[in-house]
Each structure stands twice: as C-alpha cells, then as structure tokens.
N, C-alpha and C positions, 0 to 999 in steps of 0.2 A: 154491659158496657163497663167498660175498667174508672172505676175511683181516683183521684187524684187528690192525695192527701200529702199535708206539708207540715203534721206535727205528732209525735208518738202517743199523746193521748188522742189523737182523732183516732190513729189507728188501731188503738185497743177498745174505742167506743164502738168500730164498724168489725170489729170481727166477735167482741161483745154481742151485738146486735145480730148479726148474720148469722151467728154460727149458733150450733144446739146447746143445748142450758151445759151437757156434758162435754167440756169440750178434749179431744183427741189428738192431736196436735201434735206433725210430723218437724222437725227442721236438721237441716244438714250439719255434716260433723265439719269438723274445724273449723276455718274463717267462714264460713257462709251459714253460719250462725248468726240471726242479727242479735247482738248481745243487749243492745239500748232497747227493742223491743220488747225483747223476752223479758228485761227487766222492768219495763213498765209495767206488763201484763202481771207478773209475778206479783208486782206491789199490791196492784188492783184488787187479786183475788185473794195474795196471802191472808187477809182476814175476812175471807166469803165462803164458807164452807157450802151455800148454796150454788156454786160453780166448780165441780168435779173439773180439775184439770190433769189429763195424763200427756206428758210429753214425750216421745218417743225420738232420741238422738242419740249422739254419740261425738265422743273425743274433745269435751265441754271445756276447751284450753281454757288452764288457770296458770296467770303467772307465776313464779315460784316467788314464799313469804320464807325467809330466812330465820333461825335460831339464831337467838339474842347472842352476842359474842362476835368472833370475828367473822363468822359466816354474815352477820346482819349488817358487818361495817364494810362487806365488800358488795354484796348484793345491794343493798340500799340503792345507792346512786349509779349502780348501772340498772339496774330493774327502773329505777326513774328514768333513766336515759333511752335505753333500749324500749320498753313499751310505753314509756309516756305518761306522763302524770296522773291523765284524764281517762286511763283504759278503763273500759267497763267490766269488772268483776261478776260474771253470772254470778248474779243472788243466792240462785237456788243449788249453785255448786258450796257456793261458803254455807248453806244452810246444811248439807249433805253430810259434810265433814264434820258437822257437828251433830247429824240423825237428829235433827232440829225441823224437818219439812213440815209443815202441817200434813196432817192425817187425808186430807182433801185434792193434796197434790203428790203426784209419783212421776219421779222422772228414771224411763228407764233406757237404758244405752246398751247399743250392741259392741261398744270400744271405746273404752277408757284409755283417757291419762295414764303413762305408765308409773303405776307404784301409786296413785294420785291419790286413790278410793280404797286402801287395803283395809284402813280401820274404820272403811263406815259401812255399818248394817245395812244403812235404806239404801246404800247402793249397790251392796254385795247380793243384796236379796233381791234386787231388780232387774241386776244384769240379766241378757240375754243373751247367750249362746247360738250365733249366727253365723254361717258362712256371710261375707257382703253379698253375692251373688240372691242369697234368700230372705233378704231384710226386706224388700220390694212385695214381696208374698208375706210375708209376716203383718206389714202394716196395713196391707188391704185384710187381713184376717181380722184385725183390730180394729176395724171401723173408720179408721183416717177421718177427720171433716177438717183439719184445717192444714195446712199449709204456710210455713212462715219461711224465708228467706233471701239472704242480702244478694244484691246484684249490680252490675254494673251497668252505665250507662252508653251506647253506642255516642261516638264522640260529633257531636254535628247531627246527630239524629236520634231518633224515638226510640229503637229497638234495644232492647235489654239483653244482658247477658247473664245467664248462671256463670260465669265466670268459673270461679276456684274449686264449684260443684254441681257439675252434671251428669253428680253420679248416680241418685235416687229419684230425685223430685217427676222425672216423666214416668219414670218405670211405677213410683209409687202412684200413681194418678190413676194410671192406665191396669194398675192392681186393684184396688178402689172401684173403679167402674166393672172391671171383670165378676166383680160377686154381686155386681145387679145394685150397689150404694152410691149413692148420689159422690158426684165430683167433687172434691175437699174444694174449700175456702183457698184460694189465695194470692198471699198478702208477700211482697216482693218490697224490703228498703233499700234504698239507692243509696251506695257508698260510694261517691267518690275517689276514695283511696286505693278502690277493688278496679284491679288492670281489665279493660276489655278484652274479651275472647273469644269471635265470632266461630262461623261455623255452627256445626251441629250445639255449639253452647248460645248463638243467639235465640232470642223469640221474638214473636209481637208483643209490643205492650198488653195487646188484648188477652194475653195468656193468662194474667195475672188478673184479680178480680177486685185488687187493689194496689194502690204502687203509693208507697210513702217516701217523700223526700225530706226529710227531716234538716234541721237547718244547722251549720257549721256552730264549733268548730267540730272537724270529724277525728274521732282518736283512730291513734294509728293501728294498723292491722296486725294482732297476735305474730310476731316474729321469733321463731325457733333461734336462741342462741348457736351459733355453730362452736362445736367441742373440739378439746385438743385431742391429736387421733397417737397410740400409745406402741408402741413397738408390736404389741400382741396383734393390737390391731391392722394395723401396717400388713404382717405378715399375713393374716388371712387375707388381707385386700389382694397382695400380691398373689398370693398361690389362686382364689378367686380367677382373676384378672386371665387367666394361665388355660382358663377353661373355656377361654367365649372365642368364638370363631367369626372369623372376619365377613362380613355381609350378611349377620345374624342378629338374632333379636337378644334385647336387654330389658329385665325387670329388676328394679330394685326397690329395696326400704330405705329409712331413712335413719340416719345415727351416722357413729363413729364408725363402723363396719360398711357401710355405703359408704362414706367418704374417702374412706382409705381404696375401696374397689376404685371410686371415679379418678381418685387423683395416678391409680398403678395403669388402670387403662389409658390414661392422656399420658403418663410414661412412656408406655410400651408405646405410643404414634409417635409423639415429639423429641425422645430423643431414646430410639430405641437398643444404643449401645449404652448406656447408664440405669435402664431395665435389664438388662440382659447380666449385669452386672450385682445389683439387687438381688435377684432372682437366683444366681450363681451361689452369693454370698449367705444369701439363705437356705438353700439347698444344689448343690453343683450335679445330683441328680433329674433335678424338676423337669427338664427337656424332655427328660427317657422314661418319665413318668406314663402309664398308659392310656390314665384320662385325660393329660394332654395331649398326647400325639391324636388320641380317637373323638377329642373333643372340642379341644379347644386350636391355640396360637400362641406365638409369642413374637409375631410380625407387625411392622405400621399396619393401618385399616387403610388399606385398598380403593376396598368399596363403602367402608363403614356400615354403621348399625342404624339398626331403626328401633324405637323404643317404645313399648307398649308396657305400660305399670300405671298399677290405680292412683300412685301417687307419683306428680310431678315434683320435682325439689331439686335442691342447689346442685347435686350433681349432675342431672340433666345440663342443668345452665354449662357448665363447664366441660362437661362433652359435646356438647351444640359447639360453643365457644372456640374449641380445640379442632374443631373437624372430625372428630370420632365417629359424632352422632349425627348421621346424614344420607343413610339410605333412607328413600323416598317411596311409600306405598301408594295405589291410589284403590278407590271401591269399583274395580273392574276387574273382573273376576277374568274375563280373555286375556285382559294386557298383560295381568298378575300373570296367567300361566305361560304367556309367550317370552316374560322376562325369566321367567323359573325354566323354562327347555332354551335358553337361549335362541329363541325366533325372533326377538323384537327388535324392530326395524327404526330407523331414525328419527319418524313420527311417534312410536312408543314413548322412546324416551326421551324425548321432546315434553313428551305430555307431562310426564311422570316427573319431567321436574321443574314443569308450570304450575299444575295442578297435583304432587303429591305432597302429602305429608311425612313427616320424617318422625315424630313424638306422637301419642297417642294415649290419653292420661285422662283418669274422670274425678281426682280433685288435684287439687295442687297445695303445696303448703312449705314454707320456706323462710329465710332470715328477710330484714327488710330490702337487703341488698339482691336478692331473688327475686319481692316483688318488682326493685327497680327495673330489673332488668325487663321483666314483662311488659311494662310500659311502656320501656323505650325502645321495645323489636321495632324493626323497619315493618313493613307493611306485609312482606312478600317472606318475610321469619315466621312473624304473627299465624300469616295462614300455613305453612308447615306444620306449627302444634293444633292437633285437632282433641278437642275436648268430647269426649263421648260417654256413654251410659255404662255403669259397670256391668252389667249384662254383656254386655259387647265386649270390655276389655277383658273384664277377668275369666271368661271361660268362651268354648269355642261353639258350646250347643245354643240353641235356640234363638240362632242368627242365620248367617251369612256363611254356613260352616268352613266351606269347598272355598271361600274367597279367603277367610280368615288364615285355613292352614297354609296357602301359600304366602301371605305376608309373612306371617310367622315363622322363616325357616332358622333353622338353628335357633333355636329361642335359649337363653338359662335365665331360668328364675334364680336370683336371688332374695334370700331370706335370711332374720335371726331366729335361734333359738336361745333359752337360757341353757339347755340342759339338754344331750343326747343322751340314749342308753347305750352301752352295747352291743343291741342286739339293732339297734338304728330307729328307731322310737324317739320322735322331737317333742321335747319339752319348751313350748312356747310363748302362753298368754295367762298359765295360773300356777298355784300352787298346790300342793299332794291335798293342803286341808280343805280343799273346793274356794277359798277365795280365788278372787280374779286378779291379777298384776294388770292386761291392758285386753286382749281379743282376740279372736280367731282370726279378724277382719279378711284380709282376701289370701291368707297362707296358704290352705288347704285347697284352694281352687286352681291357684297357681303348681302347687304340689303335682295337681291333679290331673290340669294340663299338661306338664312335662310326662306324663305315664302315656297321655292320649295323642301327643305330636312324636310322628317317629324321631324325630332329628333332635326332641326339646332334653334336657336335662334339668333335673331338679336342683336346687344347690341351697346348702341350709348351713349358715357362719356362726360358730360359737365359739365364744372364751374359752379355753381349757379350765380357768379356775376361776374361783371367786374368791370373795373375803367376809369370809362368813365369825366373824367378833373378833378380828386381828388373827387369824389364822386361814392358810390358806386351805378351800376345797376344791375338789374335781367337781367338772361339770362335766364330765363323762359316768356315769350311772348306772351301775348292774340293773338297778329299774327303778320307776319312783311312781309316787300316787295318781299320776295325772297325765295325762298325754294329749296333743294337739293333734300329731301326723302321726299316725298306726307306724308300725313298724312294715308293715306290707307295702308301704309307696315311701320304702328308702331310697334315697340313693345315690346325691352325694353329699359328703359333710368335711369343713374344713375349719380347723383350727388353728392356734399360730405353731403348730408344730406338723403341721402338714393335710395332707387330701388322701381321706375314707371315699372310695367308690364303691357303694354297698349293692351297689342296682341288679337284682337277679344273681344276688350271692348266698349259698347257704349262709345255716348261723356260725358255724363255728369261722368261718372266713370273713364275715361281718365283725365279729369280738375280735381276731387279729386285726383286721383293719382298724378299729376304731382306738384298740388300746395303741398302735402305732401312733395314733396323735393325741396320746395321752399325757398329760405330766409324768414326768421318771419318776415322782415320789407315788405314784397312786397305781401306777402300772400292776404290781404284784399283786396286791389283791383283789382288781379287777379279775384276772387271771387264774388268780387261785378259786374263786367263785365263779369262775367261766366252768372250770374243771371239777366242782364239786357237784355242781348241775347240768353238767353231762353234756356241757357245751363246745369242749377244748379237748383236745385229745392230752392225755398225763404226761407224754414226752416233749410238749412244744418248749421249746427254747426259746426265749426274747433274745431280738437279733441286738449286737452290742448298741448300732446307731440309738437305738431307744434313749438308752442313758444319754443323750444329749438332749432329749425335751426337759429342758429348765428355762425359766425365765433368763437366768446369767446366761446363760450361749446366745440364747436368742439377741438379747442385747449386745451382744458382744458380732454378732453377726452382723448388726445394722448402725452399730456405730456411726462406723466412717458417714457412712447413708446421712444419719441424724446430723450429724453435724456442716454436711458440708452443702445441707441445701437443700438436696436429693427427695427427704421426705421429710420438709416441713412440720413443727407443731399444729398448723391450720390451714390442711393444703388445699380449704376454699373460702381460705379469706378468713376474716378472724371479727367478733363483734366488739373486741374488745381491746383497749388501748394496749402498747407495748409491754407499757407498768401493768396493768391487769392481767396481760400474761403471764408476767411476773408470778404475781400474788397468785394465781390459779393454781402453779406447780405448786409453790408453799403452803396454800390452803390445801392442797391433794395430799402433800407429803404428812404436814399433821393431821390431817385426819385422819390417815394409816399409821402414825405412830403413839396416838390417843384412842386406841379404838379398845381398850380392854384397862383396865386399873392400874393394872400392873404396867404398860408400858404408856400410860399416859404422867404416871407418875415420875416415870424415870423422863420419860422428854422435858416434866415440869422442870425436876433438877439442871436437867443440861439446860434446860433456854434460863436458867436466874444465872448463868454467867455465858448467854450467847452478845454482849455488850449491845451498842446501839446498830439498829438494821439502816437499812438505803434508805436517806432522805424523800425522795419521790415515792417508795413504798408507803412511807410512814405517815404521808402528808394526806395518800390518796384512802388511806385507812381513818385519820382521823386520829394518828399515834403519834403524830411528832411532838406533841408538848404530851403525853400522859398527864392525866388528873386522877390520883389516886392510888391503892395499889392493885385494884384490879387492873386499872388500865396500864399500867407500868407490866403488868406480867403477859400482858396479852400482848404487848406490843414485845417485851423480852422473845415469849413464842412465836410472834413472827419474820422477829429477825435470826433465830434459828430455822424456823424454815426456809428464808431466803438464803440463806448461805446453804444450807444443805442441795438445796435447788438452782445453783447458781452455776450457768453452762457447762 
C-alpha cells in the first residue's frame, strides 16, 4: 500500500527505515531528479558513516557560478532571474567539485555536465562508461534497493506521471527483479511545476511505495539558457537540414548545432525561396551534392517528420509549432506496413491521426519557455508526444523490431562531436588523458542504428576549430587519444565548410573528404601526414575551392542572411533581454581578445581610451557610476566591447 507523505524529512525517515542499512539508490538524470530530496537525505547521512550511501545518476544540473569580474556582474542577476532565487543546489555536486564527499558516500554518473566535473577526482574516478541503452543492466548488476524520483500529478486525478523521465526507472526495476533481488524502494515527489505527460509515462499511484508532496513554494525547474547560434554554426545547421528526407525520421541533441538544424529545417517549410537562397550563398553546388540528392531534400515537408530522440527540447517545440513535425505513427505493426506499401485505406488513416503519435522521446529538458509550452498543449497535442523507455527509443532490438523499422523510415541521427579524425573516428564525451567532458549517453546506439536501418543515415556536426589559449585549432585530427564512434561506423560528418560522406569508403577517400571540410590553414598538413602514412597517394592535388574554408568567407557568405532576419542571433527565442543580448556579444568578443597575456594586454590599452559605453549596458552591469579604479576599467572594457560588437 503506497505512503502518503507531506514533508521531506518524513520521506527520508521512511526510506531510512525501509530500505537496507547500505543503501544503493538509483535516480534520473536531469529534471527528474528530486533535488530537495536528495538534499535532505545528503544532510542526514553526510555525518553517518554508518549508512553506506552509493547513488547511481547522471547529468546532476548545476547552475552556472560566475568569475568574480564582469562575467559575475552579468550572470548574477540573470542566474537570479532565470533559475530563481530558491533553486536547490545538489549538495553533493558542490561537494564533488571540491572532492570533499565523505568517504561513505560515492556518487556515480553515466553523463555529466558538459566540461562541469573535469577538475574533480571523485567524479572522474567514478564515472561510468555506458551506452544509455546499458545503464538499466548495469544497476540491476549493482543491487538497486532504492528508487527516488520527481513526478507529476495527473490534473483532477490520482495517477502520476514520470513525466521528463521515462527513460530508466521501469526498465531498471524490471533489471533488479531479473537477478532474483528484491524490487527497489520507491519514493516518487510531486512537483507541481513538472508538465503532465500521459501515456506509457502515466502509472498508479500504487507503483510507487511512497509519494511525497512536499509543501510550496516549489522552485522553478532547472531551465537550459538558450545560446546565441554563430555563423559556423548556422552553416552546419544548413548543410545538416540538406540531408533529411521529407516523411522521415529526426533525432537530435541539444545546443547551438541543434538549434541552428531546427530553425534551417522550419526555413526550408516556411519560406522555402529564402532557404534556397542561404543555401546557394553558401554553397551554389549543395543541390548537385550526392548525399543530397541520395539523401536528403531541399523541398517544404509534404508529409512531415516524425521524431524519435532520447531527448525532447526546444527544437522539437518549434518543429511541432511550424508543421515540420507531424507525421503520425501508431504501435500496429499491420497499419505501419499498409501505410509503408501504400494500402491504407480511409479508416488507416483516420486512425493514425486519432490515435498516432508524431514525437517519441524518453526524457525531456528545455528553457522555461519549453516547459510552458508542455503545459499548455491542447489535449489531443499532449497525446501526439509519447513518452517511452530508452530501450525502445534508442535502439531497434529487443522490442517490437518489424514495428519499429517501419516507423522509422528515413531516419538521420543527428549528433555532436568535439573532434573528427580523418580517417572518420568521432571524438565525443572525453579527452586523449582519460578525463570525461560529458558521456557516451545514447551516441553510439543511434550511430548504430543508422548502420542497421537500410534507409537510416548517421550524421555527426563538428566545429572545424576551436580556440585553444587565443589561437585557433583544427578539430579535424590525423588521430587523437580517445574515441567515442570507431572509425568503422563512419559516415556522415559535417562542418561549416561542408559534408564528408565517409559511408563504405576506403581510407584514402575518407582523408580527401574530410580534409575538404577542413579549415584552409590546417589542410596541408593534414595531407602531408595522410601521405607520409601511406594514406593519400603523393600526387593528389588540393582542388582550389579548398582555399575558401576560412572563417572570413564563411561570414562573408551569410551576411546578408545575418542581418536581414534570415538567421537570427536566437532563432528559438532568446532567455535573455535585448540589452543582455548586447552584453553577450561583448562579453564573447573579450573573452577572445583576453585569452593569452599578450592580447589581453593590448585590449587593456585600447579599452583606457574606449570613453563611456551605452547607458542601459552600463546600468544593467552595475557600471554606470564606477567606484574606483578597478571598476572604472572594467566598465572602460566593456564599452570596448560594445562598440566592437555593435551591429
């Protein structure tokens, strides 16, 4: 019989009491995390070493804390705004960062925070290297007994929802009980803030072994700032966009490279002569390109897509929004194949778009203006997104296979990496010295998919460079320490200087493809190393087009685009005020012009005669009267950045 509890130390007394002296303790990554919980629990045992606690999660959101300076005087008061005064700081992540945990408690995560955990020991040495698909088997290997996670309330009635995550908690229960161990403990708290979302995410209340309703006020729910998206980016979104085929499936991640895909895809529907135009300007070849013709479109959606990805987020919203994202599946495996031979008859599709789903996602996570939208779907929106187990989404075995591949047709995965080789090897969740940057999470299974769907394509989005202490490097890579996706399930990769089709290509015509989207300055000795390891035959010629991979073309390409609309700085909405927009490019532009001694120095000089910056900049910084002279020059610095930045 399920508990009813209405205050967070009741609910650390009843799973104290219930659960075994050692406790094991599974809970979901991102928002379905209860943070107020865990932090209760935390306090309780931080000083019990006679209560072994191992917590087993993952992606333990932590707001971003600013360096003292102008970064602290711009993040202050939107980090207050944006997440809310009252947000709960997991304990045990600020204790992480400091490798400050007691000895008694290990928290360990199959997906980090990107960049979040790189200086901390207890978390580098705890990570776990998982596909998502095997994290379910992993925690029944581990003993599981307890079970913690937030949930929402069915609106007018009893019934709960995993909501934001229904991507582990059954499959790990039902892993748990498969090695003969008793059924974990669990303990379910009612968030109000967390959108209902029936379906395979409702249960009975009686599922849970305890349900905590803890009493207002409720802080607001962990909200990913949305970023400004940068010409580089832009152009992979577009050349991306280039490859998905109309009445086909979409997976995407999440960032500035997703964004830039969702807002080229709602291009190419809504106004597909100002795509076409983009597209031109960035490459007047792209059309006659051969993994577009054999892959992709560059037509409105017809029929539209249907979208299965383990994470939902804002660009969904805005493909919903647009009518992109609207082909409809249903779990009948007849109907599926009479729509796939064109047989189905007026009742088919009658059904199919009474009873289909059109999104298909096992957690969700997004700005606050994404959970709004969840809210406020109509009834008959709501049940279109179906919320399901990553078992089911992320891979095609040990389900429903024969049902799934016909939903699935034309599927492209998208993906980021940090770093290609050229031999087609993605560099994606660490570094060559074995630290972890963020996870494997569901990369490789998506990868893996596209090899085992005839019709699927793999698609993997990288920077061409980075900025590695004020200088720029290739993220293209004769090879490095570390690798996510083998180089044997290459196959396609795109940068903002064009699209690598590697799929079933020797090596020597993988290294040409790849160094063709390579920056002009790093090309040669790609090349020359291709040739010295017996990879490139000694008379290949770089074709002239090469020399225009530079950042100055690129931008010079999209100009017009940038300014007249085309491709907005936030082309899904923006967290942040007009003026903060502002200040973003100026705090971007100095921190690229401060990043090494030498040119931080020479910026200092130029900003002591950059005179007084915009009134509203200065005011929403906390620089318009300066006290002192540090603050006189910090304010000098960032009215050189706003002019440098300034339309």
């Amino acid at each position: 019989m399920t508990v009813h509890l209405d205050s967070l130390d009741e609910a650390v007394d009843f799973i104290l009491r219930q659960a075994p002296q050692t406790l094991r303790m599974g809970a979901p990554l991102g928002i379905g995390k209860p943070h107020r919980l865990i932090n209760a629990l935390y306090a309780r045992l931080e000083q019990d070493p006679s209560r072994p606690w191992f917590l087993y999660t993952a992606l333990s959101l932590d707001p971003p804390q600013a360096k003292p300076g102008l970064e602290a005087r711009f993040l202050g008061p939107f980090a207050t705004r944006h997440f809310g005064e009252d947000f709960p700081r997991l304990a045990y992540v600020q204790a992480m960062k400091r490798d400050a945990l007691p000895a008694h408690i290990e928290i360990e995560e199959f997906y980090m925070q990107s960049g979040a955990l790189l200086g901390s020991s207890q978390a580098q040495r705890h990570y776990a290297s998982l596909n998502y698909t095997h994290v379910a088997r992993a925690l029944g290997e581990r003993g599981l007994n307890v079970i913690v996670q937030k949930v929402a309330r069915e609106p007018g009635g009893r019934r709960l929802s995993l909501s934001c995550n229904n991507d582990l908690t059954q499959d790990a229960v039902e892993a748990v009980q498969a090695r003969g161990l008793p059924r974990p403990l669990l303990v379910a708290e009612v968030d109000p803030q967390l959108p209902w979302l029936g379906g395979t995410a409702a249960v009975d209340e009686d599922y849970f072994d305890a349900v905590v309703t803890p009493p207002g006020p409720y802080p607001m729910l962990f909200g990913l700032p949305r970023q400004p998206v940068s010409d580089a980016e832009y152009a992979i979104g577009l050349y991306a966009s280039a490859l998905v085929r109309d009445g086909g499936t979409l997976q995407i991640g999440i960032g500035a490279l997703a964004d830039a895909l969702c807002h080229a895809l709602v291009l190419r529907h809504t106004d597909n002569t100002a795509y076409r135009e983009v597209l031109a300007a960035l490459d007047p070849e792209l059309e006659r390109h051969p993994a577009v013709i054999e892959s992709g479109g560059l037509g409105p959606f017809e029929i539209g897509l249907y979208g299965c990805s383990e994470m939902i987020n804002e660009g969904f919203k805005r493909l919903v929004e647009t009518g992109v994202m609207r082909r409809k599946v249903v779990d009948d495996e007849l109907l599926m194949r009479r729509v796939s031979d064109g047989t189905a008859n007026l009742g088919d599709h009658a059904r199919l778009q009474r009873d289909g789903e059109y999104l298909h996602g096992a957690f969700y996570l997004g700005s606050p203006a994404f959970y709004d939208w969840l809210r406020q779907l109509p009834d008959d929106e709501r049940r279109a997104i179906g919320m399901r187990r990553i078992g089911s989404v992320n891979q095609l075995y040990g389900g429903h296979e024969s049902l799934e591949r016909l939903q699935r047709r034309d599927a492209r995965f998208f993906n980021s990496a940090m770093m290609i080789t050229a031999l087609g090897a993605a560099v994606s969740d660490g570094l060559e010295d074995g630290r972890v940057v963020s996870g494997v999470g569901g990369q490789y299974n998506f990868v893996a998919m596209a090899h085992a769907l005839e019709d699927a394509r793999s698609v993997l989005m990288f920077r061409a460079l980075r900025d590695a202490n004020g200088k720029p490097q290739s993220n293209v890579r004769w090879n490095y320490g570390h690798t996510t996706i083998p180089r044997h399930l290459r196959d396609l990769c795109i940068s903002e200087y064009g699209i690598a089709d590697l799929r079933g290509r020797n090596d020597e015509d993988c290294v040409i493809a790849m160094v063709g989207i390579t920056d002009a300055r790093f090309q040669a000795g790609l090349l020359e190393r291709a040739q010295r390891n017996r990879k490139l035959r000694r008379g290949f010629i770089a074709p002239p087009a090469w020399a225009d991979n530079t950042p100055a073309h690129l931008t010079a390409s999209l100009r017009r685009f940038r300014h007249d609309g085309t491709l907005p700085d936030y082309p899904l909405g923006s967290d942040f005020t007009e003026v903060e927009q502002r200040l973003v490019k100026a705090l971007s532009w100095l921190k690229n012009q401060t990043a090494t001694p030498v040119a931080k120095a020479g910026t200092v000089l130029r900003a002591l005669f950059a005179g007084a910056g915009e009134p509203e900049a200065m005011t929403r910084m906390g620089l318009a009267k300066p006290a002192g002279a540090g603050e006189w020059l910090e304010a000098r610095l960032l009215a050189l950045g706003l002019r440098k930045t300034r339309g």
